[in-house]
C-alpha positions as CSV (number, residue, x, y, z in Angstrom):
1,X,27.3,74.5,41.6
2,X,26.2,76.7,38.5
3,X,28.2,77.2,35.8
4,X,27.8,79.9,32.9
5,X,25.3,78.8,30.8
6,X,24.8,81.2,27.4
7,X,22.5,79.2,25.3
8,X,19.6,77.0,26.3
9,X,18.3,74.1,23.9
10,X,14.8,72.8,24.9
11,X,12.9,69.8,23.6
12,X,13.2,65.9,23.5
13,X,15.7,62.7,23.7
14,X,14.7,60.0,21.5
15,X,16.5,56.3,21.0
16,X,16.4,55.5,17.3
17,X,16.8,51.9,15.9
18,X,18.3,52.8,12.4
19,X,18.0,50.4,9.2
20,X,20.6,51.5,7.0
21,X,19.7,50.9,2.8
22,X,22.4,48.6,2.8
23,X,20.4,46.4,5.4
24,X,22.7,46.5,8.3
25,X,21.5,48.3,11.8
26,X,22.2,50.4,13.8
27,X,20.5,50.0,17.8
28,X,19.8,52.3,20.1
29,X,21.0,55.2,19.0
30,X,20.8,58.3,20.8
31,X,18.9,61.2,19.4
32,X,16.0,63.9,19.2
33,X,15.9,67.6,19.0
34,X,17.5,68.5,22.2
35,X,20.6,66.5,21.3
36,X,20.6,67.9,17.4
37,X,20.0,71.5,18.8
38,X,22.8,71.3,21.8
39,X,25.7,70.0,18.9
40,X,24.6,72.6,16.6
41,X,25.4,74.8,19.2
42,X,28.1,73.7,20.8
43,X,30.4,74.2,17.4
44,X,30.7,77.8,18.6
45,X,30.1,79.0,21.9
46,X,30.3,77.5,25.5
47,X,28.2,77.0,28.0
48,X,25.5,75.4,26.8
49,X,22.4,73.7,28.5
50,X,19.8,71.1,27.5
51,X,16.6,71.7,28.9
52,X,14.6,67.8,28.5
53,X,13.4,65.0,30.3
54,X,14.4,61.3,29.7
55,X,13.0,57.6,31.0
56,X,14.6,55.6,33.8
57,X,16.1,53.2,31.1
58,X,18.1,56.0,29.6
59,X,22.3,55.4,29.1
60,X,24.5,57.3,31.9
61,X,26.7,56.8,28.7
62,X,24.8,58.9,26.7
63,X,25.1,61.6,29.5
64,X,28.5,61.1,30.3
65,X,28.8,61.9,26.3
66,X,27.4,65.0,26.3
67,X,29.1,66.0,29.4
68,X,32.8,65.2,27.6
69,X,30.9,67.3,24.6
70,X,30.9,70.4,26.8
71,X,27.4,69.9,27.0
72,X,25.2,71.5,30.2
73,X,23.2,68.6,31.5
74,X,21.5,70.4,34.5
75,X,18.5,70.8,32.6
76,X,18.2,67.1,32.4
77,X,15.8,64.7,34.5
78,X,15.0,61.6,34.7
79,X,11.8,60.4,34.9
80,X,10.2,56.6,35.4
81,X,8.9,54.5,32.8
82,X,10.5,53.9,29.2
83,X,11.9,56.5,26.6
84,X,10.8,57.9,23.4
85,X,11.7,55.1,20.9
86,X,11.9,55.3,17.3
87,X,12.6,52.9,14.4
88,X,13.8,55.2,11.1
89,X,14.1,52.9,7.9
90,X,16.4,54.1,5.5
91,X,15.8,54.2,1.7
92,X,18.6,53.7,-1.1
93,X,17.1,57.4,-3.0
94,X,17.3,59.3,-0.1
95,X,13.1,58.6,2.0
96,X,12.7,58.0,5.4
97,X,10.0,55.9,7.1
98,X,9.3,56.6,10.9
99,X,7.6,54.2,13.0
100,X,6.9,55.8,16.3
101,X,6.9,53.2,19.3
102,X,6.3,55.4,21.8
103,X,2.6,56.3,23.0
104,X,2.1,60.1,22.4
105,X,1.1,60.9,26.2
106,X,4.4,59.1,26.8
107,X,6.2,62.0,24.3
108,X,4.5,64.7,26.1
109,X,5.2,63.3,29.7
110,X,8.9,63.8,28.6
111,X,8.8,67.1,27.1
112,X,10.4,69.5,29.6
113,X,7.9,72.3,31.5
114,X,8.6,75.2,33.9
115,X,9.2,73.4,36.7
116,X,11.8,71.3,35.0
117,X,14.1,74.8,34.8
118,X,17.2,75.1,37.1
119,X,17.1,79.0,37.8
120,X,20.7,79.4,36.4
121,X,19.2,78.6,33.0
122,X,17.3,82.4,32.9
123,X,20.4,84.2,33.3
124,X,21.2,82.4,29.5
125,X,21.3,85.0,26.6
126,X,19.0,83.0,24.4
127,X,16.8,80.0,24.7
128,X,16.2,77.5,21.5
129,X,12.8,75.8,21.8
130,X,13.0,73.0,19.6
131,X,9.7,71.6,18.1
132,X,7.6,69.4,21.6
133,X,4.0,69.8,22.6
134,X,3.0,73.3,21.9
135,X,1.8,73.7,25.7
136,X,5.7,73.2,27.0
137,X,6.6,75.9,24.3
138,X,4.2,78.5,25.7
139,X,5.2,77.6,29.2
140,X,8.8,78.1,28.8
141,X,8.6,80.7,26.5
142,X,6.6,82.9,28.9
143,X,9.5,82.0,31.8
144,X,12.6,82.7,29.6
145,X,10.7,86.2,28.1
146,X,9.8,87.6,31.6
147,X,13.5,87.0,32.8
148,X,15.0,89.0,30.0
149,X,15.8,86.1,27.8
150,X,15.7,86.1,23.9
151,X,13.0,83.2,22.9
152,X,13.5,81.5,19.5
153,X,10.8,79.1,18.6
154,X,10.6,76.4,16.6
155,X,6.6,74.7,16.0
156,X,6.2,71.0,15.8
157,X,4.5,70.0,12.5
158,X,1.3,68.5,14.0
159,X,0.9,71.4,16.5
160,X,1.0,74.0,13.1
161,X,-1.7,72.0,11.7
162,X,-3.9,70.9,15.0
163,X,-3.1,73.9,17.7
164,X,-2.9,77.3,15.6
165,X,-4.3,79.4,18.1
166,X,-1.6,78.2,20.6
167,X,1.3,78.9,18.0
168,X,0.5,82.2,17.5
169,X,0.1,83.2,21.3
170,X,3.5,81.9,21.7
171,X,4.7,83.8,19.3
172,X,3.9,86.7,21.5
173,X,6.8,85.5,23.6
174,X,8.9,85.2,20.9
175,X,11.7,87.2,19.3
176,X,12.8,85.0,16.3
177,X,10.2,82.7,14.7
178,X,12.0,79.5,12.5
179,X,9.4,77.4,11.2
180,X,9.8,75.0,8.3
181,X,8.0,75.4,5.0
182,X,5.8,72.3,5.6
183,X,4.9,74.3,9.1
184,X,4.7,77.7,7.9
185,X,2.4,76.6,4.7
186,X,0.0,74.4,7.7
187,X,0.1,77.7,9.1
188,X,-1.3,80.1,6.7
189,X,-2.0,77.7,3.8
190,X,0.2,79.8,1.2
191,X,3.6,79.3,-0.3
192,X,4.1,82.4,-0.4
193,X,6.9,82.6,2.0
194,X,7.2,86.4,2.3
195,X,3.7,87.3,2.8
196,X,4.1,84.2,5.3
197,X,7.1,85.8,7.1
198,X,5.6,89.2,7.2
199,X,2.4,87.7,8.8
200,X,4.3,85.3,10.9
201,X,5.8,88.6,12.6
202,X,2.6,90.8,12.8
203,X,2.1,88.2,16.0
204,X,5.4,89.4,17.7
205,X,8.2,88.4,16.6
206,X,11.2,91.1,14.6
207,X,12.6,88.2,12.6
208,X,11.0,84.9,10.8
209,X,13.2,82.6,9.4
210,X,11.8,79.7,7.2
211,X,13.9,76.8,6.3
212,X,13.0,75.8,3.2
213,X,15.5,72.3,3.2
214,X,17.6,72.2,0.3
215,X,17.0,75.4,-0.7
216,X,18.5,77.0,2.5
217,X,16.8,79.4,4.2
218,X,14.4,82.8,4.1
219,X,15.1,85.6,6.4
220,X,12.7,88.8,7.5
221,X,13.5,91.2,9.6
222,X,10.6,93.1,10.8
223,X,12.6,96.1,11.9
224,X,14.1,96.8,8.6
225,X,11.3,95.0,6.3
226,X,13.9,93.3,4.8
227,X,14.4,89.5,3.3
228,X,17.9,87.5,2.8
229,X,18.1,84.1,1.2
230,X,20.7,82.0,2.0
231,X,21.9,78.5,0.2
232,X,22.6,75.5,2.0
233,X,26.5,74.5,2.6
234,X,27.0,72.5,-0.7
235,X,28.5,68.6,0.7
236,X,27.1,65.4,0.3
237,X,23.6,64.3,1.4
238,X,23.4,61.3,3.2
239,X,20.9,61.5,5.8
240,X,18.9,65.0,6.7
241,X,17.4,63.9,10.1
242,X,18.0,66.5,12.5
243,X,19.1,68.6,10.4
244,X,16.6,71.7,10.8
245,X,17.1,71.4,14.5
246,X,21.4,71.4,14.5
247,X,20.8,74.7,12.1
248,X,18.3,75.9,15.0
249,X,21.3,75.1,17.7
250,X,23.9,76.7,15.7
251,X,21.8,79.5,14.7
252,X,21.3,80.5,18.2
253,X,24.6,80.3,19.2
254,X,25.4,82.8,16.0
255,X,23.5,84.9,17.7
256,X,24.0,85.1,21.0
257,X,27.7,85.6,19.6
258,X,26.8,87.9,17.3
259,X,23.5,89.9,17.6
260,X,23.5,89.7,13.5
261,X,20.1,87.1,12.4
262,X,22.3,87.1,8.7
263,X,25.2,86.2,10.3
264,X,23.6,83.9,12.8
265,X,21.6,81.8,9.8
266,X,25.7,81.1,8.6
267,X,26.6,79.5,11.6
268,X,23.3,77.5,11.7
269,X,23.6,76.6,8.2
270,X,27.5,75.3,8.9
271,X,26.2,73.2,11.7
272,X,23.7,71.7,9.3
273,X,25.7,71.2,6.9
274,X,27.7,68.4,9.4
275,X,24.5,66.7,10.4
276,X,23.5,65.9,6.5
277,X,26.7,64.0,6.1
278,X,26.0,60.7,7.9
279,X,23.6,58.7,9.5
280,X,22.4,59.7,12.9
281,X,24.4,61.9,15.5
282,X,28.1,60.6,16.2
283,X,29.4,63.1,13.3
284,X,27.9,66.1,15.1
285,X,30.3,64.5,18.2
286,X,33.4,64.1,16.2
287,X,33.3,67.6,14.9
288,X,34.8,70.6,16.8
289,X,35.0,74.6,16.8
290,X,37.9,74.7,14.1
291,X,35.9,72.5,11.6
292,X,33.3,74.9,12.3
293,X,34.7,77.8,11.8
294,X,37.0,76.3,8.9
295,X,34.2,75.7,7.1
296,X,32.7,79.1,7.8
297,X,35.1,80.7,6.3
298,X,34.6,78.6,3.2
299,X,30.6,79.1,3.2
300,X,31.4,83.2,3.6
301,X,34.0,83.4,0.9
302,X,31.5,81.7,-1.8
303,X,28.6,83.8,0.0
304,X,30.2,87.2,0.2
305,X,27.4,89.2,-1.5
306,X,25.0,88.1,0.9
């Protein structure tokens, strides 16, 4: 039976084997975009689906914990053969070191397509494409556009540098562009990011919003040619893996909410702000909708001029 999905988050599970600085591990711990995006998200609006694919090996656990999130899991299949594994070695100043294990044809067999869609999903109000093979992208942004669905789009790095012409055709589908700054620079080879932004959008899309790490994030909105900076939630740093995606999640929930990209880029940067303060994903678990919205509150009162 279908329930009321208003956001979809699209992209990849990973298992991560975490060395911590101090030496100690941490095994098989569930991540990737789709789950970063989804608890992002979920810190603000119900109903939300994950759109991926996982290996036979893959924990009931770890879907039986996103269910108990309030997480959608109809969008998730299971597929034979292993998962995408990942070591990620932790540095005492702050570097990460990732040692893919996985075989890249392995990372795109696992990367959800159009078939992969239950037919509830395109009654959502907005689909999140997190960053996956740029072909998947293109496929389900076309679906999601022609059934009335706002598309936001998020490139994967090596796709910005090795598949332009596919990028920019999917931004034809796409309402709101959020590329990083390492992306957006592969991409046009400027650090100019509002030149960028404005040519980002002559391709389709009203509103490009770079993420520019600790330095929060730039906003243009092609309707109004207009830009707005926003500052990162100021906490303490201790790992920013997943990070961009968690803002994409909450970010798209903002707006489904709210139909406001300013107010929208808040929200994303709240649920951000959770993911930087540990190491891998079981914060973004323990955290709920009054944290959320406690500590937006906080982030609007010291942004109030924004």
């Amino acid at each position: 039976m279908s329930i009321n999905v208003n956001v979809v988050v699209a992209g990849n599970f990973t298992i991560d084997d975490m060395v911590l600085p101090d030496g100690s591990t941490s095994m098989g711990v569930t991540g990737g975009d789709v789950l970063y995006g989804a608890l992002g998200a979920r810190f603000w609006l119900d109903g939300i689906g994950m759109l991926s694919r996982a290996g036979e090996q893959f924990s009931q656990h770890n879907l039986d914990k996103c269910v108990a999130a309030g997480l959608d899991i109809s969008g998730v299949s299971i597929h034979a053969g292993d998962d995408v594994r990942n070591w990620i070695i932790y540095e005492d100043d702050g570097r990460r070191h990732f040692i893919y294990r996985t075989d890249p044809q392995r990372f795109n067999a696992l990367s959800p397509e159009g078939g992969d869609v239950p037919e509830f999903y395109l009654q959502a109000s907005c689909l999140f494409l997190a960053a996956m093979p740029i072909q998947n992208q293109l496929e389900l942004a076309k679906a999601f556009k022609a059934a009335g669905v706002t598309v936001l789009f998020d490139p994967h790095e090596e796709d910005a540098s090795d598949n332009k012409a596919r990028v920019y055709e999917t931004l034809k589908y796409t309402d709101i562009f959020m590329p990083s700054e390492e992306e957006a620079y592969r991409l046009c080879h400027s650090r100019d990011y509002k030149a960028v932004a404005r040519h980002f959008a002559q391709s389709g899309p009203d509103t490009v919003i770079i993420k520019l790490g600790s330095e929060g994030c730039l906003i243009y909105q092609k309707s109004q040619d207009c830009f707005t900076h926003l500052p990162c939630f100021k906490t303490q740093v201790v790992d920013v893996t997943g990070a961009g995606d968690t803002f994409g999640g909450g970010f798209t929930a903002g707006y489904a909410l709210t139909h406001d990209v300013v107010t929208a880029a808040m929200y994303g940067t709240v649920s951000a702000s959770f993911a930087i303060e540990d190491f891998g994903s079981l914060q973004l678990f323990n955290k709920n909708k009054a944290d959320a919205a406690a500590r937006l509150a906080e982030y609007q009162k010291n942004n109030i001029n924004v």
